[in-house]
C-alpha positions in Angstrom: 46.6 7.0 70.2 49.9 9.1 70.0 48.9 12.7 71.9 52.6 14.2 70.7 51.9 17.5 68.5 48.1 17.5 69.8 47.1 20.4 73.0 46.6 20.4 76.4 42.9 22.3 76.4 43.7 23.5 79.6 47.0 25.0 79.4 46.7 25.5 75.3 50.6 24.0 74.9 51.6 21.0 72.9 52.5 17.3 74.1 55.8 16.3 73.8 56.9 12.4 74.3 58.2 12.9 78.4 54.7 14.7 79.1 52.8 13.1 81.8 49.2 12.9 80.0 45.6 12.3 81.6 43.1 10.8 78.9 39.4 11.2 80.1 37.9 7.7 80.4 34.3 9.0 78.7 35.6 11.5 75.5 39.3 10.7 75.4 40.4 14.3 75.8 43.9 14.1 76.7 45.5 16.8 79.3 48.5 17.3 81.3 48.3 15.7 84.7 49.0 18.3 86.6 46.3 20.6 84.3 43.7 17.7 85.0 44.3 17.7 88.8 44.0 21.5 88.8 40.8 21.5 86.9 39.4 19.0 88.9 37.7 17.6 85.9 37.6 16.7 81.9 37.6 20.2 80.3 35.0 18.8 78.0 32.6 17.6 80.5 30.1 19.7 79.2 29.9 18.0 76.0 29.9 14.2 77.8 25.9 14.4 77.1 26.6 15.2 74.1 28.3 11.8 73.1 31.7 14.4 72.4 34.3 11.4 71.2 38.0 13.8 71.1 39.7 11.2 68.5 36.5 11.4 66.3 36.5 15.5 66.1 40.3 15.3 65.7 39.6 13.0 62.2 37.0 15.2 61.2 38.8 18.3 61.9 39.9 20.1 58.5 43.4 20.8 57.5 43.9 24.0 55.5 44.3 22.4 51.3 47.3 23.0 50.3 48.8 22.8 53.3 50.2 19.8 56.3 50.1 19.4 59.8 53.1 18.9 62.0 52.9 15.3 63.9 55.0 17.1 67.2 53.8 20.8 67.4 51.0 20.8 65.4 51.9 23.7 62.9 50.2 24.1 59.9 52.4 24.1 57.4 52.6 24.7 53.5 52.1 21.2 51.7 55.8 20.2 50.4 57.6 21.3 53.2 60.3 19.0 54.4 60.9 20.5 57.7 58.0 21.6 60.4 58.6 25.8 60.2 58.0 26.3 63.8 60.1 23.0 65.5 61.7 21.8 62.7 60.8 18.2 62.8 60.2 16.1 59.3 57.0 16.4 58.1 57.7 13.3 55.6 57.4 9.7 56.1 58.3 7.4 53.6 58.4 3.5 54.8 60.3 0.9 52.9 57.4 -1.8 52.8 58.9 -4.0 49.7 62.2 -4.2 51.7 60.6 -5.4 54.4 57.9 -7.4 52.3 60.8 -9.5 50.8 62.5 -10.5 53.8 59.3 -12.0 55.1 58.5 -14.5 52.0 62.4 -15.1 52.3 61.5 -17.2 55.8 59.8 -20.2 54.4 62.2 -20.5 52.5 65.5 -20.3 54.3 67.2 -23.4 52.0 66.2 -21.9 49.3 69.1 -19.2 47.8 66.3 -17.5 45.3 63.3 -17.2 48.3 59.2 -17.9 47.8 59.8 -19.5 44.1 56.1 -21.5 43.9 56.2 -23.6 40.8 59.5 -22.1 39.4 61.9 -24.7 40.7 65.5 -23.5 39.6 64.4 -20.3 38.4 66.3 -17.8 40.2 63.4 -14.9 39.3 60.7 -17.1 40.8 57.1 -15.9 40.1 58.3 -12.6 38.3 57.1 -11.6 35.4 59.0 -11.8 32.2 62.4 -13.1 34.4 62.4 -9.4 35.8 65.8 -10.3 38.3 63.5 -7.2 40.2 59.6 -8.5 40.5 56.9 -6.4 39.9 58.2 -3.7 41.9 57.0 -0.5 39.9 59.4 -0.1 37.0 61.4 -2.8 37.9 63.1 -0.9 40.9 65.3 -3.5 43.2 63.5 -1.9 46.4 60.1 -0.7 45.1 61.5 2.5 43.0 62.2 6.0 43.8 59.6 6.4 46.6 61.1 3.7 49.1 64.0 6.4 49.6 63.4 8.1 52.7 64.8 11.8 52.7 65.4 13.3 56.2 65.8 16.8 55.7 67.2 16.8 59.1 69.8 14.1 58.5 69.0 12.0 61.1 69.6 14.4 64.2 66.5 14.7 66.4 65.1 18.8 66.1 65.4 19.3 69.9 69.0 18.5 69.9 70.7 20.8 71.6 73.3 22.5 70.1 76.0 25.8 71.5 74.4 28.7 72.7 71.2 26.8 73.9 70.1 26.6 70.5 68.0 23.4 69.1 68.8 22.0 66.2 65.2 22.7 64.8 66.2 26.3 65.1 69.4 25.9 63.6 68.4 24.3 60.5 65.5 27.4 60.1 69.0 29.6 59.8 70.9 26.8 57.7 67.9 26.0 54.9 69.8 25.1 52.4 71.7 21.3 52.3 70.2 20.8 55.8 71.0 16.8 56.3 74.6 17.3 55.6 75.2 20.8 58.1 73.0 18.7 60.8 75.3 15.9 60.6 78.5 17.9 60.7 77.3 20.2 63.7 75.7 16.9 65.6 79.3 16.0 65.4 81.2 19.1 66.9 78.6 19.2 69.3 78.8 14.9 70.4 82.6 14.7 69.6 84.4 18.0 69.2 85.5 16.6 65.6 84.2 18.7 62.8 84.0 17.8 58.5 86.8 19.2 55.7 84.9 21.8 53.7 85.7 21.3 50.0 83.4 24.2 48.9 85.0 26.2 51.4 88.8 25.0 49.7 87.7 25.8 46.5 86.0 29.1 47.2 87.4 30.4 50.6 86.2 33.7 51.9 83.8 33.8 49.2 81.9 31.0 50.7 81.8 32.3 54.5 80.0 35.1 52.5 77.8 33.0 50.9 76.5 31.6 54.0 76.3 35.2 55.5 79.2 35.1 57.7 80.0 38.4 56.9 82.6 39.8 59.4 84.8 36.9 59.1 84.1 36.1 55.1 84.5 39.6 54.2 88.2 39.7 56.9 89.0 37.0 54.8 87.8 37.6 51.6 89.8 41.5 51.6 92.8 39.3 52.7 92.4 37.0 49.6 91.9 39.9 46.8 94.7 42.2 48.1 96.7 39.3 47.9 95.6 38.1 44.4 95.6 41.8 42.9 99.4 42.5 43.9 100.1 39.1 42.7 98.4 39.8 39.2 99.9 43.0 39.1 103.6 41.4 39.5 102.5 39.0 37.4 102.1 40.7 34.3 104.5 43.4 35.3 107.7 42.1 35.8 107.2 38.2 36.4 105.9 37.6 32.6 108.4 39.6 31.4 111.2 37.7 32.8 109.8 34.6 31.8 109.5 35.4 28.3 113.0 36.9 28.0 114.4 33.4 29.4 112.5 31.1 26.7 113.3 33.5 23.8 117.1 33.5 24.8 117.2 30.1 25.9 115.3 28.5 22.8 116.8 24.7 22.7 116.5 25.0 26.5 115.2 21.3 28.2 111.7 22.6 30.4 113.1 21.1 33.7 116.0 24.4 33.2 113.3 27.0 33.0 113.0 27.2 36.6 116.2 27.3 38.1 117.0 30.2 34.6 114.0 32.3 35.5 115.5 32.5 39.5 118.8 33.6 37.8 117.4 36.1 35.8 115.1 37.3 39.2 118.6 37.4 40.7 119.2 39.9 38.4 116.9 42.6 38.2 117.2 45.7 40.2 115.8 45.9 43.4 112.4 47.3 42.6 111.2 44.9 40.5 113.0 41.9 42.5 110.8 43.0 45.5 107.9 43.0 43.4 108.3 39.3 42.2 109.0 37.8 45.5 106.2 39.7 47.5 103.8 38.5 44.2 104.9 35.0 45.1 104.3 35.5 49.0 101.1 37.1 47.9 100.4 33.9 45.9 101.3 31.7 48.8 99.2 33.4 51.3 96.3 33.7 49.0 96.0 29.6 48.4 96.9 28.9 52.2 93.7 31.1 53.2 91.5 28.7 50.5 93.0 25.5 52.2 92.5 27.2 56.1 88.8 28.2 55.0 88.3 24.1 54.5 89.8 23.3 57.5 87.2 26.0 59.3 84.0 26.5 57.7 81.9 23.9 59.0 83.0 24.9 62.6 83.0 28.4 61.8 79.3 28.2 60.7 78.2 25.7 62.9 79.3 28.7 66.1 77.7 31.3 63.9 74.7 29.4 63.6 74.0 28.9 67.1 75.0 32.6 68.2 72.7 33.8 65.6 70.1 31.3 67.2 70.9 32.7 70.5 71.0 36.4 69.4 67.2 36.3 67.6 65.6 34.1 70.6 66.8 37.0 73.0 65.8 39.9 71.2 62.3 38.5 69.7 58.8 39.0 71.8 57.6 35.7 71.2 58.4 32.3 69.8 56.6 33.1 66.4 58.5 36.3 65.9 61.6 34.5 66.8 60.7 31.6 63.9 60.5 34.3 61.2 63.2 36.4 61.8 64.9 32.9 61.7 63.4 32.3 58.2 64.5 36.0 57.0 67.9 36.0 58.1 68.9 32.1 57.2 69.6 30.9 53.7 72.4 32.2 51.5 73.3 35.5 49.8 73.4 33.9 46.0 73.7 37.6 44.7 76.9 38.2 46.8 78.1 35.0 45.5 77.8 35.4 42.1 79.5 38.9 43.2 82.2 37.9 43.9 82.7 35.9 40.9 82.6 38.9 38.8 85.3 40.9 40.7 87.4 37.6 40.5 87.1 37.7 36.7 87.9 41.5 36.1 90.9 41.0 38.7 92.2 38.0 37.2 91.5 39.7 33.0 91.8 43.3 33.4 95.5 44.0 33.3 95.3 42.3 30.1 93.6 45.2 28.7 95.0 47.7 30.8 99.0 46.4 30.9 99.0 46.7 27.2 
């Protein structure tokens, strides 16, 4: 019997796989050594008489409906959960049996290209019904349909994986929540080999996105950066830069398009000093503005994944005990979705409003 997730009796803490347990020889309680040798004796001695049998009570014992049990720490969790709240392990297991299932009625038939084909000689669908290339897997799935896919919530990275800071990657994915497998793998691999992920949601978004996953001193740094920026460039834009574009194509109306470039510098060239300024600190401004979206790629995941763990560290610190520590991990994880769609907004009335108001 696997004791991991059940409790010492004695010590009330759960077993984890490089404990050192006792099982009584009469009941099958299981205990720490070291709780065992202090007591001196099973804890539930008193119920030997009684014909007590641990795995039988353990069986019988009733699981909240509605709701799982955690295989390692033995939380009782909500049913549908794919991560254990209090350790963060999976609380799914999904085998692939067909997969494996195939392979062995493939071995007595190793010179036959098509496997176990009984009485279907040259048929390459054997004993399938209708010639479904697919068997009788449930609706004619290649591996036994949708429910041989195993989803790992914590993308393959073990919870007590220990991240910066001290902090577990259990505890880290609390903070992450959302699109856990892919963060676990990306900070598994700053943590193993220093190498960290491009960010394309952070390219495409920038500052916006730090915000989004509530970095907020760096994503709002950022993010102030990126709109002053893309204001003065608007503002050039439809001030002076427009203007001179438009007076090149109306002069210049038989003009080939691979001349409109090197015209509109001539015509820059020309204005007076003012608004010459104005269109080549619009263009900086331009420049600046897509540079920060292609940095924020470059820096998100590692960004986050250092934000993560010092927000780990911060909560463990300043929290009285482990379950206050889980739910102030709960509260302040996720993503600010409102602040998102925020931002949006402002982008829409920065990048439209001189339309009405430039008129």
């Amino acid at each position: 019997m696997d004791y991991i997730g059940f409790r010492c009796p004695v010590c009330d803490k759960n077993f984890h796989a490089d404990d050192d347990v006792v099982v009584c020889p009469v009941c099958g309680t299981p205990h720490h050594r070291k709780c065992y040798e202090e007591l001196g004796h099973c804890y539930n001695e008193d119920k030997h008489s009684e014909g007590y049998d641990f795995e039988k009570e353990e069986n019988e014992s009733d699981v909240p409906e509605g709701s799982v049990k955690c295989k390692n720490c033995g939380e009782i969790n909500s049913e549908g959960t794919f991560y254990c709240s209090k350790c963060g392990t999976p609380l799914i297991d999904i085998p692939n049996n067909n997969f494996g299932q195939n392979q062995n009625n493939n071995q007595g038939n190793q010179g036959n290209p098509y496997g176990n084909n009984d009485n279907q000689q040259g048929n390459p669908f054997g004993n399938n019904q209708n010639g479904n290339p697919f068997g009788n897997n449930p609706n004619g799935m290649p591996f036994g349909g949708f429910n041989a896919v195993q989803f790992d919530p914590m993308g393959g990275v073990a919870p007590e994986t220990e991240f910066e800071d001290g902090a577990k990657a259990g505890e880290v994915a609390k903070l992450v929540k959302q699109n856990t497998p892919y963060y676990m793998q990306v900070f598994n691999k700053i943590k193993t080999f220093n190498k960290s992920k491009f960010n394309f949601a952070g390219l495409l978004f920038g500052g916006g996105y730090l915000l989004y996953r509530k970095q907020y001193k760096l994503g709002g740094f950022i993010t102030a950066i990126m709109i002053a920026c893309y204001t003065f460039f608007t503002y050039g834009n439809y001030t002076v830069i427009s203007q001179v574009l438009n007076d090149v194509v109306n002069t210049h109306t038989n003009m080939n398009p691979s001349d409109i470039y090197p015209m509109f510098m001539s015509a820059v060239e020309k204005l007076d000093t003012g608004d010459y300024l104005i269109v080549i600190f619009s263009f900086i401004c331009l420049l600046i503005y897509y540079a920060l979206h292609l940095v924020c790629g470059f820096i998100a995941n590692r960004c986050y994944y250092k934000h993560c763990c010092k927000q780990v560290k911060k909560i463990k610190s300043q929290s009285s005990s482990e379950t206050a520590a889980d739910n102030e991990l709960q509260t302040k994880g996720g993503v600010n979705t409102a602040l998102a769609f925020s931002l949006i907004v402002v982008m829409l009335i920065l990048n439209y409003a001189p339309v009405f108001l430039l008129r």
